[in-house]
DOBA-101616 format. One record per residue: residue in three letters; chain; x, y, z of N, C-alpha, C, O in turn. Coordinates in steps of 0.02 Angstrom, whole numbers, plus 50000, padded with zeros to 5 digits. Layout:
REM residues N
SITE  resn  chain   n_px   n_py   n_pz  ca_px  ca_py  ca_pz   c_px   c_py   c_pz   o_px   o_py   o_pz
SITE   ALA      A      X      Y      Z      X      Y      Z      X      Y      Z      X      Y      Z
...
END
This chain:
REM residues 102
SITE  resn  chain   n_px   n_py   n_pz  ca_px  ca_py  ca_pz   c_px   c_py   c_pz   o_px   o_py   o_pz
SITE   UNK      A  49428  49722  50882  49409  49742  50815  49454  49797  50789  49462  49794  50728
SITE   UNK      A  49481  49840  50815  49521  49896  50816  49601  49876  50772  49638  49908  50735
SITE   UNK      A  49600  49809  50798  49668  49788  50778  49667  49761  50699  49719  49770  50667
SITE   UNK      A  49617  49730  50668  49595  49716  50608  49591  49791  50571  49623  49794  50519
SITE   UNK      A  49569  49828  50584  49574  49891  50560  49626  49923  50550  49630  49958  50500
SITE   UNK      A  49702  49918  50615  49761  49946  50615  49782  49897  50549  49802  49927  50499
SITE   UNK      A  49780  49820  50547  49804  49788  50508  49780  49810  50430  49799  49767  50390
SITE   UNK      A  49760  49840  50412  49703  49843  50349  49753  49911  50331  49793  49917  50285
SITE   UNK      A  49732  49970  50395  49779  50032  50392  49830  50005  50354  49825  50002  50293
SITE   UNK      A  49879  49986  50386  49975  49966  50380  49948  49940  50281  49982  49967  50237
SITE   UNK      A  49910  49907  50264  49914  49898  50191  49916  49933  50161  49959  49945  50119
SITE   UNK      A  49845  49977  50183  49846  50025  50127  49874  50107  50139  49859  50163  50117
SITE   UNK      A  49930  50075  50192  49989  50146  50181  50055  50114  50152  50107  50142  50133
SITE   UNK      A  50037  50045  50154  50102  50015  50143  50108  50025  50054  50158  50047  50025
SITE   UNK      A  50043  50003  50024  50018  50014  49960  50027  50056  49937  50036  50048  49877
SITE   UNK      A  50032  50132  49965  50033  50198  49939  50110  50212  49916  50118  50247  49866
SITE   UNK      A  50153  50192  49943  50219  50207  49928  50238  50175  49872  50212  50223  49845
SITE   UNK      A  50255  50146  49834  50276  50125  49770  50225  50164  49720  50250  50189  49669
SITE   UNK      A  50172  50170  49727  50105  50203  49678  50143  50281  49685  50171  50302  49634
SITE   UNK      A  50144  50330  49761  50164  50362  49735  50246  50401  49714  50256  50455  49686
SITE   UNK      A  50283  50364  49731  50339  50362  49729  50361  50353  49645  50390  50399  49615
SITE   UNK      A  50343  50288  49611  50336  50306  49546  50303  50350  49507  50329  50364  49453
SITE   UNK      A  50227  50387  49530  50205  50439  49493  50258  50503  49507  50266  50550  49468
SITE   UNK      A  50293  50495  49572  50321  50578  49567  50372  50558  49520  50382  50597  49473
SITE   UNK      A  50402  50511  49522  50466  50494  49480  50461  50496  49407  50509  50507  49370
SITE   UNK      A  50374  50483  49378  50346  50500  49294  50357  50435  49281  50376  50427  49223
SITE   UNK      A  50353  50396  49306  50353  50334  49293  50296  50298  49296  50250  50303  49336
SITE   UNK      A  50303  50263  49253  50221  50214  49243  50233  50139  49256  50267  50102  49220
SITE   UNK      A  50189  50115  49331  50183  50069  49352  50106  50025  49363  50051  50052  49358
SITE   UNK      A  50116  49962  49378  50062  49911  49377  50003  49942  49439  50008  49955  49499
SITE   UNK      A  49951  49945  49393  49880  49974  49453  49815  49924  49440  49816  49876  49402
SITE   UNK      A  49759  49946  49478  49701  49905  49465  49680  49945  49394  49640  49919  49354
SITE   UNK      A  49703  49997  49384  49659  50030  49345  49709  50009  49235  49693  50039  49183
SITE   UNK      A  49760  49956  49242  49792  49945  49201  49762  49903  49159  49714  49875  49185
SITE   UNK      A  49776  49881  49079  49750  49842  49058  49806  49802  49051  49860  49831  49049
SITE   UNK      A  49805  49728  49046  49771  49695  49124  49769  49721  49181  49824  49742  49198
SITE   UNK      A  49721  49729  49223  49728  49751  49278  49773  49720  49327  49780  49659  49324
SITE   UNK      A  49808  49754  49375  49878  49728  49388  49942  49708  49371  49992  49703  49406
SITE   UNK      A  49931  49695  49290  49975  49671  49242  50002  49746  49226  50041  49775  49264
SITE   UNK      A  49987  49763  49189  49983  49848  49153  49990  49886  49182  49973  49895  49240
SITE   UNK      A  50036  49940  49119  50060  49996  49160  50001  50058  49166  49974  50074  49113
SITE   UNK      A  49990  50076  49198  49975  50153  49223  50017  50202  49231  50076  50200  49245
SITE   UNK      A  49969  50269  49215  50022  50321  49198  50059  50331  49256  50045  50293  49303
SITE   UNK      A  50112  50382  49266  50094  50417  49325  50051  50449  49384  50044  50443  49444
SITE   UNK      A  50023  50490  49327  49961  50534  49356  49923  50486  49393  49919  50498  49453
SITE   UNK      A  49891  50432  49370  49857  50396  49376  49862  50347  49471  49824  50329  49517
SITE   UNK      A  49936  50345  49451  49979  50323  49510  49988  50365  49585  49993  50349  49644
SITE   UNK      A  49987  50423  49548  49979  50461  49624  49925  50481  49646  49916  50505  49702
SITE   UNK      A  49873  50469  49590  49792  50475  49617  49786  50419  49666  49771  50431  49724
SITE   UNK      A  49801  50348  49640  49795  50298  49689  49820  50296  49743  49792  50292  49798
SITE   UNK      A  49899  50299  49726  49928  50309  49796  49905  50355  49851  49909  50332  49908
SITE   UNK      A  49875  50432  49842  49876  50456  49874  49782  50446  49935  49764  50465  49990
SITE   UNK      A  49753  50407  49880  49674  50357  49895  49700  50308  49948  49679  50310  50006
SITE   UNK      A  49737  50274  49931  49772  50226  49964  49806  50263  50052  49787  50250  50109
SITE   UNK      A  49844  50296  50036  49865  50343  50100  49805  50366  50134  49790  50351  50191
SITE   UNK      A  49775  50399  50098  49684  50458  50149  49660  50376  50180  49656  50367  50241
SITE   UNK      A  49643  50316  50127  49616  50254  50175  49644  50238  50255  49617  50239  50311
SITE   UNK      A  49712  50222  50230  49761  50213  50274  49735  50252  50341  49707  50232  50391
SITE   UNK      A  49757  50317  50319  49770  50355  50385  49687  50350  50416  49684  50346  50477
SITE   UNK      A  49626  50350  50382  49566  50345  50412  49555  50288  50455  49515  50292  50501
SITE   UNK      A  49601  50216  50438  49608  50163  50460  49632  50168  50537  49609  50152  50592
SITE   UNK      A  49679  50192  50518  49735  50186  50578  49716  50273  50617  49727  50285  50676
SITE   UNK      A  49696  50305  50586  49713  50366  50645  49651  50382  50665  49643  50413  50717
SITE   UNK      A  49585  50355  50614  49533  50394  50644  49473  50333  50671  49418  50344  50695
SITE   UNK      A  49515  50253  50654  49460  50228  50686  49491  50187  50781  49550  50169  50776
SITE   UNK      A  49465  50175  50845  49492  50184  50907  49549  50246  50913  49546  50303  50888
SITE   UNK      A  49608  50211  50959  49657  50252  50997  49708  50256  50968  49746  50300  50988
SITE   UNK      A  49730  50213  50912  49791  50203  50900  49848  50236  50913  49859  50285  50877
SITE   UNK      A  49896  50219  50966  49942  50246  50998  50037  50197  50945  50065  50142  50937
SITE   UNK      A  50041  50258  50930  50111  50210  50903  50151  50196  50946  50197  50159  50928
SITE   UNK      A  50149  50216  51012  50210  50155  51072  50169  50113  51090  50195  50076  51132
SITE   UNK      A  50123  50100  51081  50105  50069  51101  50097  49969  51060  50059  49958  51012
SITE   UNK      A  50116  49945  51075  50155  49877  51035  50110  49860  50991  50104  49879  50933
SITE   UNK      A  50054  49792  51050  49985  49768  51003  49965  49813  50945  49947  49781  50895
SITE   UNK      A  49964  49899  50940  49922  49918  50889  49978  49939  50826  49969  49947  50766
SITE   UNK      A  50048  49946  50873  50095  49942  50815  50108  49876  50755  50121  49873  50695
SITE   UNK      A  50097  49833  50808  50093  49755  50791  50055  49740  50735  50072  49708  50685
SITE   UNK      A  50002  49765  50747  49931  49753  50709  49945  49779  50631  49942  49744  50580
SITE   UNK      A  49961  49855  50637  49992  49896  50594  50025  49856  50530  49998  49839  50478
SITE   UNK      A  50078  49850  50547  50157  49837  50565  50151  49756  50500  50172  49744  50444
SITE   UNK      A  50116  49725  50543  50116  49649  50511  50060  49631  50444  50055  49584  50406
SITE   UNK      A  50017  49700  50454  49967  49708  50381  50023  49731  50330  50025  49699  50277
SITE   UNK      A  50063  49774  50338  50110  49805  50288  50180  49766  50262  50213  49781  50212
SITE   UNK      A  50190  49730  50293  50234  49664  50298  50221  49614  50240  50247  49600  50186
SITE   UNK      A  50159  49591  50283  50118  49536  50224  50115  49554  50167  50142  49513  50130
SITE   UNK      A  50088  49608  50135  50061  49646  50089  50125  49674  50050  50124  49674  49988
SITE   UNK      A  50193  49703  50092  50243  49702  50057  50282  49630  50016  50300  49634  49957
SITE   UNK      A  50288  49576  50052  50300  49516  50033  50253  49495  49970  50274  49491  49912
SITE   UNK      A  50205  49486  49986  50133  49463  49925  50156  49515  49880  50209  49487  49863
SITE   UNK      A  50156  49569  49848  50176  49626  49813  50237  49602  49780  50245  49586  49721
SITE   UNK      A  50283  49605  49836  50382  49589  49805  50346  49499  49778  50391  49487  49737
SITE   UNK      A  50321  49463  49776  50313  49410  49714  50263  49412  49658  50262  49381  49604
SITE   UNK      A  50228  49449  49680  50193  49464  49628  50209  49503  49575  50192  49496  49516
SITE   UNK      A  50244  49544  49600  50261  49590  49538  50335  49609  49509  50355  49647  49464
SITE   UNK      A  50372  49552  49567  50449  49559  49542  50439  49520  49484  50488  49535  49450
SITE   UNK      A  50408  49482  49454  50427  49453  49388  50413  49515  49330  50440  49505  49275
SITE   UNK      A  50377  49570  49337  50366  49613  49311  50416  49663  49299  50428  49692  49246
SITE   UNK      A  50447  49669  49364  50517  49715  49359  50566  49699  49389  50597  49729  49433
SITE   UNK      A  50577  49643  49362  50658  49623  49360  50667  49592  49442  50723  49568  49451
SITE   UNK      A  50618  49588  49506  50629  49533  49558  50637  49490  49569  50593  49451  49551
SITE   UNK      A  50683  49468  49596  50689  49391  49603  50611  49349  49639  50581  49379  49684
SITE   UNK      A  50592  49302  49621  50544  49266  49623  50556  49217  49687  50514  49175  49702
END
């Protein structure tokens, strides 16, 4: 069960980086909170609120639920391949939005 959790972690730290990376940058990018949601831009501000929701999940995921040891493979694995997925699904979803190849 531990490993579904590491996997869940790795998203929603994987998630946090573009959210807040564009709010420090003052840039306004696609959030749940956009109209359309996902479509639409969000402010900044807005962006590093999420992102940084997104990160506190994360790390509660991964650091505060079992052992999670980062040498350790399986839970890197687990990690590792939630943030993967979630980067891929993301880079098509939203490269048509900013200029990604599809």
């Amino acid at each position: 069960m531990h490993y579904v959790t590491y996997f869940f972690g790795g998203m929603f730290l994987l998630n946090a980086v573009p959210h807040i990376v564009s709010g420090t940058m003052g840039r306004a990018f696609q959030s749940p909170f956009a109209s359309p949601p996902g479509q639409g831009l969000s402010s900044a501000t807005v962006n590093v609120l999420w992102g940084f929701l997104n990160a506190v999940i994360g790390y509660l995921l991964i650091c505060r639920v079992g052992d999670f040891d980062p040498r350790n493979i399986p839970d890197m694995t687990a990690a590792s391949v939630g943030a993967l997925l979630l980067a891929l699904f993301l880079a098509r979803s939203f490269g048509r939005f900013n200029g990604g190849n599809l």
